[in-house]
N, C-alpha and C positions, 0 to 999 in steps of 0.2 A: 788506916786505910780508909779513903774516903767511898760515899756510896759511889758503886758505877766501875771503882778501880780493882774489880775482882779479877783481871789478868796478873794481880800481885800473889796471886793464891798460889798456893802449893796443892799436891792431890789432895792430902791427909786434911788441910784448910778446907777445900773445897767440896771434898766428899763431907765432913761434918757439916757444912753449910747447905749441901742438899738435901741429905738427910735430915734436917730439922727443919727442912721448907725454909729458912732463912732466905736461899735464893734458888732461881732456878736454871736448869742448865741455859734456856733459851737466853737468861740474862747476862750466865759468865760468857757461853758462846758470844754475843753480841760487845760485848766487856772487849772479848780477846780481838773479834775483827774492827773493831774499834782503834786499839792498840797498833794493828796492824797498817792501818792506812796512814797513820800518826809515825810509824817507824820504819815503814819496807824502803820506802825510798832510800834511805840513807842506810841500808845495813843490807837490804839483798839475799834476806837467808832463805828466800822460797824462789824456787824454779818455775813453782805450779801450784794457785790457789784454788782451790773446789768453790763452787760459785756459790755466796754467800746463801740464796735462798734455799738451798739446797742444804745446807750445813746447819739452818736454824730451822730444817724439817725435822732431821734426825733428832736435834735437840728438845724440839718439842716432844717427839717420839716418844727420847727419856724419861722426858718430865710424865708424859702419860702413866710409863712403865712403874713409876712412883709413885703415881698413886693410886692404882689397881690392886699391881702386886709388887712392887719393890723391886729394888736394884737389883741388875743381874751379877754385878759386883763393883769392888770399889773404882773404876774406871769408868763406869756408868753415865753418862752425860759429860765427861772430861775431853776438851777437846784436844788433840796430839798434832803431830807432822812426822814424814818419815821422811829419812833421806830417798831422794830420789835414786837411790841404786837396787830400790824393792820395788817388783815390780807390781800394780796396783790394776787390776782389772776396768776397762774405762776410763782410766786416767793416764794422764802422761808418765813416762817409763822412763828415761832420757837418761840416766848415768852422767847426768852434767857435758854430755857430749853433741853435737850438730849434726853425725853423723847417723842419732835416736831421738833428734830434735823434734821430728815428728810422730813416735811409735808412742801407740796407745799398749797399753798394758791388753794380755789377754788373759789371764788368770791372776791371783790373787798369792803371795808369797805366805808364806805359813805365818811366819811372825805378824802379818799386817791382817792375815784372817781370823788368826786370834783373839786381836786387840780390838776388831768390830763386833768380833762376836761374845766379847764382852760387853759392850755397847761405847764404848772409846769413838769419838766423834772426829774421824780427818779433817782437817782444815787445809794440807797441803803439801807438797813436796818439797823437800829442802834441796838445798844450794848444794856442792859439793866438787872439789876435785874431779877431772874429767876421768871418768872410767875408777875411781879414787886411787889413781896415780898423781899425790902428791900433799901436802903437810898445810896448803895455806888456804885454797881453794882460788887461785889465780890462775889455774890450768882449766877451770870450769869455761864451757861455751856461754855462762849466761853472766858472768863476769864474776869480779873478786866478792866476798861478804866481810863485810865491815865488822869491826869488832866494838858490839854495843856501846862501851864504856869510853872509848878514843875511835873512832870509825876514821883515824889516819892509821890504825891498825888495822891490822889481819885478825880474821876471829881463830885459825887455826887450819889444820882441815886430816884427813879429807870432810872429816863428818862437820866442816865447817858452819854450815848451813844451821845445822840440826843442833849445835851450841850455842851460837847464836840468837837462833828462835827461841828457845829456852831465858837464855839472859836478859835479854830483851822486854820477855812477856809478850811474844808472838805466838804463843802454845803454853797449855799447862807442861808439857813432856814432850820428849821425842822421841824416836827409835835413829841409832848408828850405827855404822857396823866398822869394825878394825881386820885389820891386821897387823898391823906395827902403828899402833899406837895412835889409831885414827880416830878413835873414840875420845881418850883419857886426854891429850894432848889439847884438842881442842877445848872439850869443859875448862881444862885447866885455866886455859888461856881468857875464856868467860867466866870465868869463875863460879863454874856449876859443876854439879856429881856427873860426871864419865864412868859407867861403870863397864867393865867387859869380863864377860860370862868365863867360865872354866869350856873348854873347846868341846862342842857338841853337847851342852846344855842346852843349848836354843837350836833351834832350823836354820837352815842355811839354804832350804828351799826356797828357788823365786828370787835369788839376789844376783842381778847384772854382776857376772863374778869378774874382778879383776884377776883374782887368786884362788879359786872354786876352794882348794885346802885350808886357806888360812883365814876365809872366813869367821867373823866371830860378830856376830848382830848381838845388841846391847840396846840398855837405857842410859838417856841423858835425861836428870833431872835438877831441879832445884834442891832437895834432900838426899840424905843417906835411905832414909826409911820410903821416899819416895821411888827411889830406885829398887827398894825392895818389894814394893808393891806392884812394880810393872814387871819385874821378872817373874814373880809368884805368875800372871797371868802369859810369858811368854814362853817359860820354863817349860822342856819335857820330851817325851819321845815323838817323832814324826814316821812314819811310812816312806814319806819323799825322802828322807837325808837317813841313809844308814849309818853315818855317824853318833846321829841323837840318842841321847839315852834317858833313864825314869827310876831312879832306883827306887822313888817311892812313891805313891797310886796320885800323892797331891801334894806340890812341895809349897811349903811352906818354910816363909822367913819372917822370921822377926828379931829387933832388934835388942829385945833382952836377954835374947839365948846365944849371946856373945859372952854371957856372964860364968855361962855354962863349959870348964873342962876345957877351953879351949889355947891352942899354942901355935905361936905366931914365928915363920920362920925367918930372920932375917938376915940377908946378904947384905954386909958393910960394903963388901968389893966394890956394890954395881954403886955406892954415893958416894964416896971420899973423894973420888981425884978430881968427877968433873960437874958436880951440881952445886950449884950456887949457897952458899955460907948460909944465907937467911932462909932459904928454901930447906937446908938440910939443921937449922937452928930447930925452926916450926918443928921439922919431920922427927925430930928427937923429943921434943914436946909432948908431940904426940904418943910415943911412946910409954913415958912415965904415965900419961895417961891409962893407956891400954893396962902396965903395970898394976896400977891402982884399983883397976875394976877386978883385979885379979887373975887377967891373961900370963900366962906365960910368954917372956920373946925368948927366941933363944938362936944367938948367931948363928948360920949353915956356912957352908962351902959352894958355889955354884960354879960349873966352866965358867974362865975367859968372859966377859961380855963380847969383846972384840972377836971371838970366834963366834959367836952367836948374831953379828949382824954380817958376816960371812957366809952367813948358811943360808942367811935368810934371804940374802942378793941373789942367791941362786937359785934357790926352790922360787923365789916370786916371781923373777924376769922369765924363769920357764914355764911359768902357768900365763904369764902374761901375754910371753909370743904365743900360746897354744889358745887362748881365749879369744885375743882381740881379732886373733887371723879370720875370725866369721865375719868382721863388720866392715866389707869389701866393697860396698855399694853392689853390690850384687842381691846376698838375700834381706840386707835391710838399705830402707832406702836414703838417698844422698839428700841435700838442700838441692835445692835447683844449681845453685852457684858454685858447689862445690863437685856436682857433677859434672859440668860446662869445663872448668876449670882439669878434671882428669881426661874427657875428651878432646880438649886442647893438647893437651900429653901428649895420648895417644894416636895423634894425627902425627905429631910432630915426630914420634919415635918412628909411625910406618915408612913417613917418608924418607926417614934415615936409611931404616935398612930396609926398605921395600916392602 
């Protein structure tokens, strides 16, 4: 890595780099928006960028907190992006839609209050699937995101945006949120860690809900052990979401205590018939790996997949008609053009029927 090209870091990279004064956050910040004017054009994975000077305060901020009294943990000068379906106090709020193209955030979503008050540095909002109704992020009002590696590709979606930034070197990290496969799908597709939480490990407070239920906000990272590190900090109980839970006062991950007793369940069902040879070559690889470290695999039974994206057509589209029915132009406000456009309507329909 050449000097300057510290948007190549990883957290675990860059946290050992700060902590040894190697560099400083104000240098990797400046590294990453660097990166960014060099790559947005052609990829599109931000909705909403926080204005540079403003983002190399907080950084200096860090650098101060280092040398006083030390980091407040290991996200401490790191800068992130969150998909723009969290909504962020002061800054744009938008769900990739036209119709929140103008709403500022008024409070702060749990997961995104966490990760400041860690000291996790925002650089921006990510791209995403409008309302994250849909897989590619071509349904987005601020347009399609390119997929770093061929940008005649799609990077994935919904959390399109937010893998993208990641692959790229537009962010050390980022936050996503799933429901069927919004998170993992896209990393895939960039070739970075997707991870998604066990259901109400994280908050689901403060996320423009497509599906308020099926929520599941995650990390996308460049590592495995990276992804563990931002969970450790988003992990736990909430007040707002009475789903969340804590079973213990401070959870900790680490990646050697995989070595530990552990047994891995595996459904053959859900990959035989329809995942790709070379995909399920690797995924068997992997296995004998996990074997060798001394995990246990041991085949399960699970329902049907095919009844399992049956249930889920259902539960979603009903929380979707029950959600989206607020965004009327009524309590949040229209584009000028798209207003004009329903009042032409509605001229036309009165003089139908009077």
């Amino acid at each position: 890595m050449q000097k300057g090209e510290y948007w190549k870091l990883n957290i675990e990279e860059a946290n050992i780099l700060l902590r040894h004064k190697d560099i400083s956050s104000y240098e990797l910040t400046g590294s990453i928006y660097k990166r960014i004017s060099q790559k947005e054009n052609e990829i599109n994975a931000y909705t909403t960028l926080i204005d540079k000077t403003s983002v190399l305060r907080k950084a200096k901020e860090s650098d101060e907190r280092h040398k006083k009294s030390g980091y407040r943990s290991k996200l401490d000068g790191i800068p992130f992006s969150i998909k723009d379906s969290f909504v962020t106090e002061n800054v744009y709020s938008t769900a990739g839609s036209c119709v929140l193209k103008n709403y500022i955030g008024q409070y702060n979503a749990t997961v995104y209050q966490k990760l400041i008050d860690s000291g996790a540095i925002l650089l921006g909002k990510n791209n995403l699937d409008e309302f994250c109704m849909g897989f590619t992020t071509e349904t987005s009002c601020f347009g399609t995101t390119s997929n770093p590696y061929d940008t005649k590709r799609v990077a994935g979606g919904s959390s399109g945006g937010s893998a993208a930034a990641v692959a790229a070197g537009e962010c050390i990290f980022s936050i996503g949120s799933e429901h069927y496969d919004s998170i993992r799908q896209p990393a895939a597709w960039c070739g970075v860690v997707g991870f998604k939480p066990t259901y109400g490990a994280v908050s689901r407070y403060g996320i423009i809900a497509m599906a308020s239920s099926l929520e599941c906000p995650g990390p996308i990272t460049k590592t495995v052990k990276d992804a563990a590190t931002v969970l450790s900090i988003i992990y736990g109980k909430d007040e707002h979401d009475a789903n969340t839970f804590s079973p213990h006062s401070k959870a900790k991950f680490k990646i050697k205590d995989i070595q530990m007793n552990l047994r891995i369940g595996l459904a053959m069902d859900y990959l035989d018939d329809f995942v790709d040879r070379e995909v399920l070559k690797v995924f068997k690889n992997v296995l004998k790996v996990f074997k060798e470290l001394g995990i246990e695999v041991k085949e399960i039974k699970l329902p049907p997949i095919k009844d399992t994206t049956s249930i889920f057509e259902v539960l979603y589209r009903s929380e979707v008609a029950s959600n989206l029915s607020r965004y009327d132009g009524i309590r949040y406000p229209l584009l000028e053009e798209k207003q004009s456009n329903i009042e032409e309507q509605y001229n036309v329909i009165r003089k139908k029927f009077g």
